[in-house]
DOTORPA-248644 format. One line per 5 residues: number of its first residue (from 1); their letters; for each residue x, y, z of N, C-alpha, C, CB. Coordinates in steps of 0.02 Angstrom, whole numbers, plus 32768, in hexadecimal, padded with zeros to 4 digits. Glycine has a CB too. Layout:
BEGIN
NUM) A) X,Y,Z,X,Y,Z,X,Y,Z,X,Y,Z; ...;
//
This chain:
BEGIN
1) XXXXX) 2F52,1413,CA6C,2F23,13EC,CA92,2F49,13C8,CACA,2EFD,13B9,CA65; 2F36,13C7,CAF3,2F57,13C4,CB47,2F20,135A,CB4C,2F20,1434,CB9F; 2F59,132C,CB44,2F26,12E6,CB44,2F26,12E4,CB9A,2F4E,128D,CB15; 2EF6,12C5,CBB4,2EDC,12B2,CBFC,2EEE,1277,CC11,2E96,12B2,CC05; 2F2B,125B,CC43,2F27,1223,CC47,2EFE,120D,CC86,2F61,120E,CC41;
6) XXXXX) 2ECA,11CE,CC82,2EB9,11A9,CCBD,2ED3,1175,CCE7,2E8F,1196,CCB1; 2ED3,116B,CD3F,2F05,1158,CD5B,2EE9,1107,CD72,2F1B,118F,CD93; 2E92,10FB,CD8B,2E95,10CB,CDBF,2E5D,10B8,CD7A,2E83,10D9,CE21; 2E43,106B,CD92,2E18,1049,CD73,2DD2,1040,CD9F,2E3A,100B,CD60; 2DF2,1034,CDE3,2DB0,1030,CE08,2D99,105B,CE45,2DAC,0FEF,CE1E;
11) XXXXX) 2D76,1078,CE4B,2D74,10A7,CE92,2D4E,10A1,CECF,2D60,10E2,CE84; 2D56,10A2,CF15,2D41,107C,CF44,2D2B,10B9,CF74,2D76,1046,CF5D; 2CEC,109D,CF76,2CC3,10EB,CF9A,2CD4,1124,CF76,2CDC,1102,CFEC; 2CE6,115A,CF9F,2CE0,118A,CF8B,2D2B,11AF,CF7C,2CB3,11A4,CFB4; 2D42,1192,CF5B,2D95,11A4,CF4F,2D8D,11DE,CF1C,2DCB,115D,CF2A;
16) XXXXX) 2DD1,1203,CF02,2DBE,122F,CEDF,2DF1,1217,CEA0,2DC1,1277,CF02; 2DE1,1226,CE5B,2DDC,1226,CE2D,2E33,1243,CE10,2D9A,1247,CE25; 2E5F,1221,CE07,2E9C,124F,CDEF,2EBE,1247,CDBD,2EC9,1254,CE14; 2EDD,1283,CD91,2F0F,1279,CD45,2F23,12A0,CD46,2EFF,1270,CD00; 2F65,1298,CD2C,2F9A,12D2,CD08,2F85,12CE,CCDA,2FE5,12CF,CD02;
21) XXXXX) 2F75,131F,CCBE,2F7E,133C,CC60,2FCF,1330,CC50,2F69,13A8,CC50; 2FC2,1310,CC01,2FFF,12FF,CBF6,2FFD,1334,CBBC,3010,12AE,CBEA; 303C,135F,CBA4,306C,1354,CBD1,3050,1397,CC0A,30C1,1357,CBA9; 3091,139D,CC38,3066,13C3,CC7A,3071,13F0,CC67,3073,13C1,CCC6; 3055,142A,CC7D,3067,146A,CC80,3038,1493,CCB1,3068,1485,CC3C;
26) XXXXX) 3068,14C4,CCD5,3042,14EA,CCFB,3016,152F,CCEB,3069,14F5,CD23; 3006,152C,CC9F,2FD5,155D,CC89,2F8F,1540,CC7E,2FEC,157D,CC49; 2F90,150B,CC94,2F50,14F4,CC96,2F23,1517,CCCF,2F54,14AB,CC9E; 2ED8,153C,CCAB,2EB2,155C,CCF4,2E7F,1525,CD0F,2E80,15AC,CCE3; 2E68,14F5,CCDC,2E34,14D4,CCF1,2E2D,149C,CCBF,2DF9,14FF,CCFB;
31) XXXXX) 2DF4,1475,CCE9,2DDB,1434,CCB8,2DA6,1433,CCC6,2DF4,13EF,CCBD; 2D7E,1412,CCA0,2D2C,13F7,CC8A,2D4B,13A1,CC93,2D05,1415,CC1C; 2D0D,139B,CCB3,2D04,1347,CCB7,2CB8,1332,CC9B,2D0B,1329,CD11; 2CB5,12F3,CC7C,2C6A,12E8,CC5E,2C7A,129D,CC75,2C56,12FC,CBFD; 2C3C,129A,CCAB,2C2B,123C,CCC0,2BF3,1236,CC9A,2C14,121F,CD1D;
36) XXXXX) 2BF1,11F4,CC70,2BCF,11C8,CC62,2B96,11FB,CC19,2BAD,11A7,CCB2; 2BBE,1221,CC06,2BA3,1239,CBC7,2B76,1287,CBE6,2B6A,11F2,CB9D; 2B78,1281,CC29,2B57,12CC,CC46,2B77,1300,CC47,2B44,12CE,CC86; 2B58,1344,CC63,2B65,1375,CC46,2BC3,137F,CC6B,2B22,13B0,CC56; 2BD6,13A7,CC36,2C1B,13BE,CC57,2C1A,13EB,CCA6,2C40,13F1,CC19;
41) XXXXX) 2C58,13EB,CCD4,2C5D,13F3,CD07,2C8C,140D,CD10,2C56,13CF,CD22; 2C9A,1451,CD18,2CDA,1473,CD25,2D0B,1470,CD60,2CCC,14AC,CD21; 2D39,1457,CD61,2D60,1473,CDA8,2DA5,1483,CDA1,2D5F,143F,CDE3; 2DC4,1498,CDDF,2DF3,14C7,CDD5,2E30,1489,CDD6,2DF3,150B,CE13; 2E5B,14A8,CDB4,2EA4,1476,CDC8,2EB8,1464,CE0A,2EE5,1498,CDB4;
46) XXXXX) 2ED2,142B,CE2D,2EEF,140B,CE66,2F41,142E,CE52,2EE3,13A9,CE66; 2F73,144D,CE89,2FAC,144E,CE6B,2FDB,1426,CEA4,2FC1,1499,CE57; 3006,140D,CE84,3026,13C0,CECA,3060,13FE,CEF3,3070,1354,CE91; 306F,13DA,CF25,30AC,13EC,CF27,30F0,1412,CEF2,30B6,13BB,CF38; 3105,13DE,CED3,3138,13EE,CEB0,3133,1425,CE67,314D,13AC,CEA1;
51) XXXXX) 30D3,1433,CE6D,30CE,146C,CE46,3097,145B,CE16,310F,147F,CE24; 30A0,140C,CE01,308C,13F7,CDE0,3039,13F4,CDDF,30AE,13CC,CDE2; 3009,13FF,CD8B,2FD5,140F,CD97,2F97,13CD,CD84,2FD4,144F,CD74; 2F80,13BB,CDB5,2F3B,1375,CDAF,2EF2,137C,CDA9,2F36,1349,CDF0; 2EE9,1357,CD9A,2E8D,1340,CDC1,2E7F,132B,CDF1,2E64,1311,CDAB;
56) XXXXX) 2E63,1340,CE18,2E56,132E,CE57,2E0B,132B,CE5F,2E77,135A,CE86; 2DD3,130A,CE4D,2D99,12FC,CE5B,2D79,12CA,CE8F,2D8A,12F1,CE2A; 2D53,12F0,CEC2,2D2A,12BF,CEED,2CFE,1292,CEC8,2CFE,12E2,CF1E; 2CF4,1262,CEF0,2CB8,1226,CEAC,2C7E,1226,CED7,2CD3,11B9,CE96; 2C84,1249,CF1E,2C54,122C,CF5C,2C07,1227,CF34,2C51,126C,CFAD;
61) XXXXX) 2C01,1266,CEFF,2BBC,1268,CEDC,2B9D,1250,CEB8,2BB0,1287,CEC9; 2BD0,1210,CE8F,2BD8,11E2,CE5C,2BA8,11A5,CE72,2C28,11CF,CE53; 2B81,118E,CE59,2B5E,1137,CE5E,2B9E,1120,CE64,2B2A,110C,CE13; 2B7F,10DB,CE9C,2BB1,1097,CE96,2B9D,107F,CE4B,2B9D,1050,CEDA; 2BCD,106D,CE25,2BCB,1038,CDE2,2BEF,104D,CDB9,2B8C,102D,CDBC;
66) XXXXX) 2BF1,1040,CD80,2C1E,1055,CD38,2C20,1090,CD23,2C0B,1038,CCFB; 2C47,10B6,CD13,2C62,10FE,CCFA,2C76,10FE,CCC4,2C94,111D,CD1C; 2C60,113C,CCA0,2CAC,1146,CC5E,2C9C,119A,CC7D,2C9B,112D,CBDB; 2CEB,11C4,CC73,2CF4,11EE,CC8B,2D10,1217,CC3B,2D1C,11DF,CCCF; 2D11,124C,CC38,2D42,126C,CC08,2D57,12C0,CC0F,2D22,1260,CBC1;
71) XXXXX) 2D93,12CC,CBF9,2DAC,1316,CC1C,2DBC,1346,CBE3,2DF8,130F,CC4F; 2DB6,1363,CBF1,2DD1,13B4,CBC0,2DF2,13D8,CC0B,2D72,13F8,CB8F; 2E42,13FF,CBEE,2E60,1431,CC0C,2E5B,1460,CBF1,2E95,142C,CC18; 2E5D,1492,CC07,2E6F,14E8,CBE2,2E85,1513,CBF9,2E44,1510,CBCD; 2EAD,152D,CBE3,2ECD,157D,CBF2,2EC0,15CB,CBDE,2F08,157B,CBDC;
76) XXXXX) 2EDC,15E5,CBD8,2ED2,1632,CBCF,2EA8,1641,CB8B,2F1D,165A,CBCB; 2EBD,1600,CB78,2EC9,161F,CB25,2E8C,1607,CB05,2F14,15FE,CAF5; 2E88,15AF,CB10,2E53,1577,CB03,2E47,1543,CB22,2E58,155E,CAD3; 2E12,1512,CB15,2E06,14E9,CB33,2E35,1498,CB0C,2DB8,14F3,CB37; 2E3E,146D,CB23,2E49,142D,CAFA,2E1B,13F6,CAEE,2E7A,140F,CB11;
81) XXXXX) 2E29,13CC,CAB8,2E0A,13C1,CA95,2DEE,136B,CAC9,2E31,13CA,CA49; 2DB6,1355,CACD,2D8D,130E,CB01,2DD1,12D9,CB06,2D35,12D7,CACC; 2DE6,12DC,CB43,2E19,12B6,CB5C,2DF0,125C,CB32,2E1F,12C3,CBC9; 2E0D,1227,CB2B,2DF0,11DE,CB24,2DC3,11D5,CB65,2E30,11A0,CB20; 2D8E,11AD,CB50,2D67,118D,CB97,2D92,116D,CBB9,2D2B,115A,CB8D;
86) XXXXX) 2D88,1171,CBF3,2DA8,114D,CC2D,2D64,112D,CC62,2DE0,118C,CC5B; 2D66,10E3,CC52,2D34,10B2,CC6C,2D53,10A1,CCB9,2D2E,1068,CC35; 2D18,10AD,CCD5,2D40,1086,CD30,2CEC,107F,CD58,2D91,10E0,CD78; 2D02,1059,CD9D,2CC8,1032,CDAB,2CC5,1053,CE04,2CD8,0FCF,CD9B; 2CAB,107A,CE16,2CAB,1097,CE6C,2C73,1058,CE89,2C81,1101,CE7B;
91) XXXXX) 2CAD,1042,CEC3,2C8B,1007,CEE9,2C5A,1037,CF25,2CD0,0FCA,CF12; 2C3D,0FFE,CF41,2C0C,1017,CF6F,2C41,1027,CFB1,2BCA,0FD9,CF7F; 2C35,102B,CFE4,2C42,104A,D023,2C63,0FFA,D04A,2BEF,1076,D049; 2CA6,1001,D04F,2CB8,0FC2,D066,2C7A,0FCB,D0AB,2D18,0FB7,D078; 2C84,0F87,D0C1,2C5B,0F5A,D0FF,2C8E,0F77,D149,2C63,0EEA,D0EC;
96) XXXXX) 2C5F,0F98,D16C,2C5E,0F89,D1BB,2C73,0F4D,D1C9,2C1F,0F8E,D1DB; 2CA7,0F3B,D202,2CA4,0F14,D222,2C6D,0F08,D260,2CD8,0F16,D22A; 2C53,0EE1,D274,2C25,0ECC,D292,2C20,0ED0,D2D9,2C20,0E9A,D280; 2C03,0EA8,D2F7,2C1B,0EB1,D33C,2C62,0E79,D353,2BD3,0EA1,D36D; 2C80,0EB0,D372,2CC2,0E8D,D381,2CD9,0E86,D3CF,2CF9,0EB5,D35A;
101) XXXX) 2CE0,0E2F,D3E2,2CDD,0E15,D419,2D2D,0DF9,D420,2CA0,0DE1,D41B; 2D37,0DFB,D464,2D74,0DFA,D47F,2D84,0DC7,D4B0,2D7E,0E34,D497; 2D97,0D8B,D496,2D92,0D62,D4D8,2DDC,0D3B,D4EE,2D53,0D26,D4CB; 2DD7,0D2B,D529,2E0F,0D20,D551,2E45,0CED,D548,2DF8,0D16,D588;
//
């Protein structure tokens, strides 16, 4: 069983979602993600630079408010077994600055 670690607590707009499977390995083909107890969501592995293999999820589609997230990896062979919930909170869309005046 391949455990999932989670990285940030809070997320701001539309950031994307990231963890290393611990421990790493590059036979991982994919992961399932499940927000807030809904259905699972497949996507393919992120691989970094140095080889190394992540999660890389957009949130743009996510409600602003409270999350619990949870992951399964799998390879050739099988899947692993519901990573722990991972609770976090996506803020709204920081603020425009306004109109901006310039004086002498």
């Amino acid at each position: 069983m391949l455990p999932i670690l989670f990285a940030a607590g809070t997320a701001v707009a539309a950031p994307f979602l990231t963890c290393d499977p611990y421990p790493a390995s590059d036979e991982i083909s994919g992961f399932s993600l499940q927000f807030d107890g809904g259905a699972w969501i497949n996507i393919l592995p992120h691989t970094l630079p140095d080889g190394k293999v992540t999660i890389m999820y957009d949130l743009a589609g996510l409600p602003v408010g409270a999350h619990v997230v949870k992951a399964k990896a799998r390879n050739l062979w099988a899947e692993s077994g519901e990573s722990a919930p991972f609770a976090f909170t996506k803020s709204g869309t920081p603020k425009v600055p306004g109109v901006l005046r310039i004086s002498p």
